[in-house]
N, C-alpha and C positions, 0 to 999 in steps of 0.2 A: 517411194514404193514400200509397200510393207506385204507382208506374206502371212497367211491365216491359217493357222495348224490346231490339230488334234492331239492333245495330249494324249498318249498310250500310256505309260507309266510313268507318275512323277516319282519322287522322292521316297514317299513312303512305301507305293508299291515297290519298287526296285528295293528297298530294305528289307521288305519281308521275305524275300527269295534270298537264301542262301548263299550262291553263287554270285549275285549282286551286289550282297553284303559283303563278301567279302574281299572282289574287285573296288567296290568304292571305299571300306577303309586301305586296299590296298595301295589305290592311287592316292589319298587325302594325303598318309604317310607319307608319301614320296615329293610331295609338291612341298614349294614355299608357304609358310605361313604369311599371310598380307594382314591377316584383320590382332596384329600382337598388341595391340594399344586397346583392344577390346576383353573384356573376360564373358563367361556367363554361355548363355548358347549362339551369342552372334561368332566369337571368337572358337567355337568348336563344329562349327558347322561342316558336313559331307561335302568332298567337292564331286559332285554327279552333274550328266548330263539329260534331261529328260529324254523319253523315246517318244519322237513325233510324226506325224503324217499331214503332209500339205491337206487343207480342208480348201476348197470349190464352195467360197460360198455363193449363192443365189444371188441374194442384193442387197447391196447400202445404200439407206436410206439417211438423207440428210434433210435436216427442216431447218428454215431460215424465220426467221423473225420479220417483222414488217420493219419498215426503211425506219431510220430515226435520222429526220434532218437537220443539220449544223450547217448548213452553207451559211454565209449569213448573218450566223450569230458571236463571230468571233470578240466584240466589243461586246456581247452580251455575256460572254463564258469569261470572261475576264472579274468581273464578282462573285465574289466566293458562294455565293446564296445561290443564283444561277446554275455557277458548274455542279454543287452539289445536288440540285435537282436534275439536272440532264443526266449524272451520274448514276443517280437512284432510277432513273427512267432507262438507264443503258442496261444497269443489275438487273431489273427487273424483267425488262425482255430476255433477257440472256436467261432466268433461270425458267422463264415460262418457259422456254424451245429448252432448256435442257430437261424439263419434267414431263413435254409432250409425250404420250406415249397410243 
């Protein structure tokens, strides 16, 4: 199951208000460091939570590619020349349905 939300204010907007800013260095200070084997901005990063609202979406739409049959061919996928054409035939379906739009 997954749940589909509304960002109200991520990170940056909650920085720029004042009183957000200074509840999120307030809680940062107070928590455990976890990322100490890191330097630079990963290792200093806000601990915030965004403010979000359940979003109602309408519809998911999913598209499938046409069948690609192997019954069959198991003695055939067994030569390297073989599987590697089936495989280029598998990528290729798969990135047409990912770039349908």
């Amino acid at each position: 199951m997954f749940i589909v939300v509304q960002i109200l204010f991520d990170h940056d907007d909650q920085i720029n208000i004042p009183y957000m800013r200074s509840k999120i260095e307030e809680v940062t200070n107070e928590v455990k460091k976890f990322r100490t084997a890191t330097d630079g901005e990963v290792a200093n990063q806000h601990l915030h939570l965004p403010i979000i609202l359940p979003k109602f979406p309408g519809r998911f739409y999913y598209y499938f590619g046409k069948p690609i049959e192997t019954e069959g061919r198991s003695e055939e996928l067994r030569d390297g020349e073989k599987s590697r054409e089936l495989y280029l035939q598998v990528q290729a379906e798969v990135e047409k349905c990912l770039n349908f739009s």
